[in-house]
N, C-alpha and C positions, 0 to 999 in steps of 0.2 A: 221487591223482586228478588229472587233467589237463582242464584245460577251457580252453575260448578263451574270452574277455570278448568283450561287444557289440561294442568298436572293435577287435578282432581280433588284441591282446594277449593272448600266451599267459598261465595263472596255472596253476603246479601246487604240488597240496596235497594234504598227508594227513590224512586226517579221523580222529582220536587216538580212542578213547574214555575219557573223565579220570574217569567215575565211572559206573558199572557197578550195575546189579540193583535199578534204579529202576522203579515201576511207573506213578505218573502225576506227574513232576519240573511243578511247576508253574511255578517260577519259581527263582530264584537272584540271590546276589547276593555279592559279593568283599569281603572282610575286607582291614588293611592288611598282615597276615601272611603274605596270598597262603593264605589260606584261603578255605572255599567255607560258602556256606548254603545252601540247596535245602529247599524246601517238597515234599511230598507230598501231592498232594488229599486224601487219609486222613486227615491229621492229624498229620503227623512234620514235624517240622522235623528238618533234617540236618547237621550240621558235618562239615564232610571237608577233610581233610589230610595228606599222603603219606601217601597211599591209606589213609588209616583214617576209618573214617564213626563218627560219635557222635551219638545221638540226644539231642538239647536236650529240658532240663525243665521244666515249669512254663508249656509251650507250652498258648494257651487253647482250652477245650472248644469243637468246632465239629461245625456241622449238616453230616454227609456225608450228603448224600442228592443225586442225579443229577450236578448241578453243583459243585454247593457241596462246600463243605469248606476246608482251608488253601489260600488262591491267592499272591497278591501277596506279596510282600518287596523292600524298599528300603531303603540306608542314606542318614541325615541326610547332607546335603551339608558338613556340619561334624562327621561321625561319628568322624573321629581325634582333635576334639576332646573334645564330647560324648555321643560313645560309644549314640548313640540309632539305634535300626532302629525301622522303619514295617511292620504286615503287616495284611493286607486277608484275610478270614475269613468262611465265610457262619456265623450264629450264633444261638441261640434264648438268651439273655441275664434274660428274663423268664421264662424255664422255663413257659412257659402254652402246651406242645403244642401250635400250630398251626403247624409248621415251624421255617423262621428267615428271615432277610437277611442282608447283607450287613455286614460290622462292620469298622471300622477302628480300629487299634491301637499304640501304639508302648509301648519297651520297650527293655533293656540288657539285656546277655549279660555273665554272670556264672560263670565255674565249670561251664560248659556247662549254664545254665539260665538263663531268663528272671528279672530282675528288675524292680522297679522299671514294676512293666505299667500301662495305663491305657490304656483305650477311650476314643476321641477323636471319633467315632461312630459310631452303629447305626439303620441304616434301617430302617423301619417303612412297616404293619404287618408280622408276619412270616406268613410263605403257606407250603404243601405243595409247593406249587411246586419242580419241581424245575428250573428254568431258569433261564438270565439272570442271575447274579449279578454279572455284570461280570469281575473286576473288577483296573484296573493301576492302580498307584501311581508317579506321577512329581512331582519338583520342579521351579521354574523359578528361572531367575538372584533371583528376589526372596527364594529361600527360601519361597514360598508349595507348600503339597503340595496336588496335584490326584489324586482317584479318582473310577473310573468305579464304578457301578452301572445293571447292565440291566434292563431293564423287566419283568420276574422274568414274563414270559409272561403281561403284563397290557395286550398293546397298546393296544387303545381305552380306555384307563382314565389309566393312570400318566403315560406320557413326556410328552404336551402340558400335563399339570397343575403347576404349579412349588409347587404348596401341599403334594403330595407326595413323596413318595420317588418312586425309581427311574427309570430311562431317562435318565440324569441323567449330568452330569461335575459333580464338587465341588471347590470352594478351599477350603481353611483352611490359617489359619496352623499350624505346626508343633507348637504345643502341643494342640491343638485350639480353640483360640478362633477364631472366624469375623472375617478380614478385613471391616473398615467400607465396604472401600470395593467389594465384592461388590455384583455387579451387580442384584441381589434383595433388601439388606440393609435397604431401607428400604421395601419391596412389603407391602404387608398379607395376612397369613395366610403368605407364602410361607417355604418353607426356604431361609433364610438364605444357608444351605451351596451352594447352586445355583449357577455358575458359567453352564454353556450347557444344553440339554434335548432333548429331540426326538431323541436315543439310543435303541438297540436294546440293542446287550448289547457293550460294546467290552470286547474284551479285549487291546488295544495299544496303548500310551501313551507316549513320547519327546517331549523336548525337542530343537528342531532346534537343532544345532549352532551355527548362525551368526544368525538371527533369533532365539533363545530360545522362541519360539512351542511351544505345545504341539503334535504333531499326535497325531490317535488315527485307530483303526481299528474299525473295529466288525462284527461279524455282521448279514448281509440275513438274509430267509427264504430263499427258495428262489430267489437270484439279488439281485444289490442290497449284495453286501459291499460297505463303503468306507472310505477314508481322509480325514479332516478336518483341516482345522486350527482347533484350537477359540478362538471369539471370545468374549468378554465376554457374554451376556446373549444369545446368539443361539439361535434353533431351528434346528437341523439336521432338521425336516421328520418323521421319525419317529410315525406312520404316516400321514401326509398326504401324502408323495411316497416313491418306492422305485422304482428298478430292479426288484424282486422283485417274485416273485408267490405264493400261497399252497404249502402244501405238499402242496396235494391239485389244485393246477393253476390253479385258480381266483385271479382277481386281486382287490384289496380296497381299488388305486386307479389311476385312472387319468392321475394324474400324475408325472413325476418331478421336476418341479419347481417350485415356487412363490414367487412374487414375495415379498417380506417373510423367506423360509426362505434358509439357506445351502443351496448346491449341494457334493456332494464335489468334491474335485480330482481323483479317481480311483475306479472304483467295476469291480468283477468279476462279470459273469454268463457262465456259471454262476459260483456264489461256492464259494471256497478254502475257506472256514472259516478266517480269520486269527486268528492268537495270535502274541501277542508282534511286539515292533519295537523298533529298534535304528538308529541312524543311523550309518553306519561313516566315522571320522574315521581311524584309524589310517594311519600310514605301512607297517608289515605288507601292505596291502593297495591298494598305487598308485590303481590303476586304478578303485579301488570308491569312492574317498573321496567322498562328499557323497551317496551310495546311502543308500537305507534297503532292512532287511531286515526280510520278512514271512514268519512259518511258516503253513504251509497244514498242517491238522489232516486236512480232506474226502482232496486230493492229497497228502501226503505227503510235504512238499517245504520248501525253504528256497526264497523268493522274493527275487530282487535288483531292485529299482526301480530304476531309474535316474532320477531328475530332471529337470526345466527348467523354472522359471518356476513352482516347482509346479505342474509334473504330471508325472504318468508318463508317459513318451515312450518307454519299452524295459523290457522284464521280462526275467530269466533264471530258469530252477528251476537249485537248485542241490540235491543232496544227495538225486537223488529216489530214491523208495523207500524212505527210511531210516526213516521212521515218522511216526507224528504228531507232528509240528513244534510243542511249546508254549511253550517260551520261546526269544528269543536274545538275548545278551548282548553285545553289546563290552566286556572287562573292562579295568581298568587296566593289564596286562599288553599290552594290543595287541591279543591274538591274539580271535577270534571263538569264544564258545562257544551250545550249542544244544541246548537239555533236550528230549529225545525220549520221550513215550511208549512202556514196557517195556524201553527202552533205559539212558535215564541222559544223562548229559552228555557230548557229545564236543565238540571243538576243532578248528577248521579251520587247520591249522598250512602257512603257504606253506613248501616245500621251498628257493627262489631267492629 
């Protein structure tokens, strides 16, 4: 595949498919063997390795229903030390049939089954709901692990309340013990775990390369997707300012911005449906470095950001057509990979 970049350097590439007869790849993540993990909404975890897939055991029981199911996976930033992955899961934990939430977990790989597991947490209550679970798992230079959970389709209720769950980005530390110095840890009533709020349902989450700063992306309704960078203790506005407007036409506010609230740095109407991001540092790829990549679920497509001062000043689709766009990867390898709905994993491999 032959494309021109925005400043009108040519880039040609072939888009490999590395892992094949996947039906909804939610995420993935790189072993140091140059092996693969891959999550299945269903509920499979995946090991693949010169072309052989192995289904890991002792993967924990999760609520599939609309959204939910297996999502996130991430390995410790000290994981060729100790050997620890993080996976984010919608889950009914309390077994009292009223749905589930959203659950975080870490765990070892053992003989191609999970050892060693331990829920680090589970958001409550759990709902029928089948929306909004969120949810990305990233680390920052501290070692602090941040996940999102979406407001499980509970807008005027959940996201402006910090005493509850959802609509939420979370810290903790690695083990699951709540950092002291969390910007809620000393708020009465509040959960602890709360980082920033005013959240819809992000399901994209990176650490920028060179500030460490987290940014996310999140789902609008019907217009109003955006990208954050997420601060300490701040509302991102969620449902008191949006782009978007309802999904039957009707609006439910009339601001997009508020004094006291964070503003995105970039926001898409009509909206992409974004999943997954990825900041591309690699030398493989010149002309992209300091871009962030966004999949579009809605369009079909791999989104190339271009930067400045945070913001988006240029977009590219890359890959369109190829299907719904839910994870991408920069792996240790260099090379760009991109979990496609029905598809599987392919690799954006430059030819020059």
């Amino acid at each position: 595949m032959a494309l021109k970049t925005l400043d009108n350097t040519a880039i040609t590439f072939k888009v490999d498919t590395i892992v094949s007869g996947m039906e909804i790849p939610w995420s993935m993540a790189f072993l140091p063997d140059n092996s693969m993990l891959i999550t299945e909404l269903k509920g499979d975890l995946i090991h693949f390795k010169n072309g052989i897939k192995t289904s890991i055991k002792n993967v924990p029981e999760v609520y599939f229903s609309g959204q939910g199911g297996l999502l996130d996976i991430e390995l410790d930033p000290n994981y060729a030390k100790n050997g620890w992955l993080y996976l984010s899961y919608a889950s009914n934990l309390e077994n009292d049939g009223n749905g589930g939430n959203t659950t975080i977990m870490r765990a070892k790989l053992k003989d191609f089954a999970l050892v060693e597991t331990k829920v680090l947490y589970k958001a409550t209550p759990n709902t029928k709901r089948g929306a909004h679970f969120g949810s990305r798992i990233e680390f920052d230079r501290d070692g602090y692990l941040y996940f999102s959970i979406g407001d499980r389709f509970n807008r005027d209720v959940l996201p402006q309340d910090i005493t509850k769950d959802a609509g939420k980005i979370y810290r903790i530390n690695s083990d699951g013990t709540i950092p002291i110095n969390n910007p809620f840890y000393n708020t009465k009533n509040a959960k602890k775990a709360i980082f920033s709020y005013g959240h819809r349902n992000p399901q994209g989450m990176a650490m920028h390369p060179k500030t460490g700063e987290i940014w996310a992306h999140e789902h609008g309704p019907q217009g109003g997707d955006e990208i954050n960078v997420i601060k300490a203790g701040k509302n991102y506005g969620w449902p008191k300012a949006s782009f978007g407007i309802n999904y039957n036409n009707t609006t439910f506010t009339d601001k997009t911005s508020i004094e006291g609230m964070e503003d995105p740095i970039h926001y898409w109407t009509p909206s992409i449906a974004p999943s997954g991001m990825a900041f591309v540092t690699s030398d493989k790829y010149p002309t992209w470095k300091g871009n962030v990549l966004v999949g579009s679920l809605k369009f079909q497509y791999l989104n190339r950001c271009v930067l400045e001062n945070n913001k988006v000043i240029k977009e590219e689709k890359l890959l369109e057509n190829i299907g719904r766009v839910r994870c991408v990867r920069q792996a240790p390898d260099g090379y760009i990979y991109v979990a496609v709905q029905n598809l599987g994993i392919v690799r954006l491999t430059p030819s020059s």
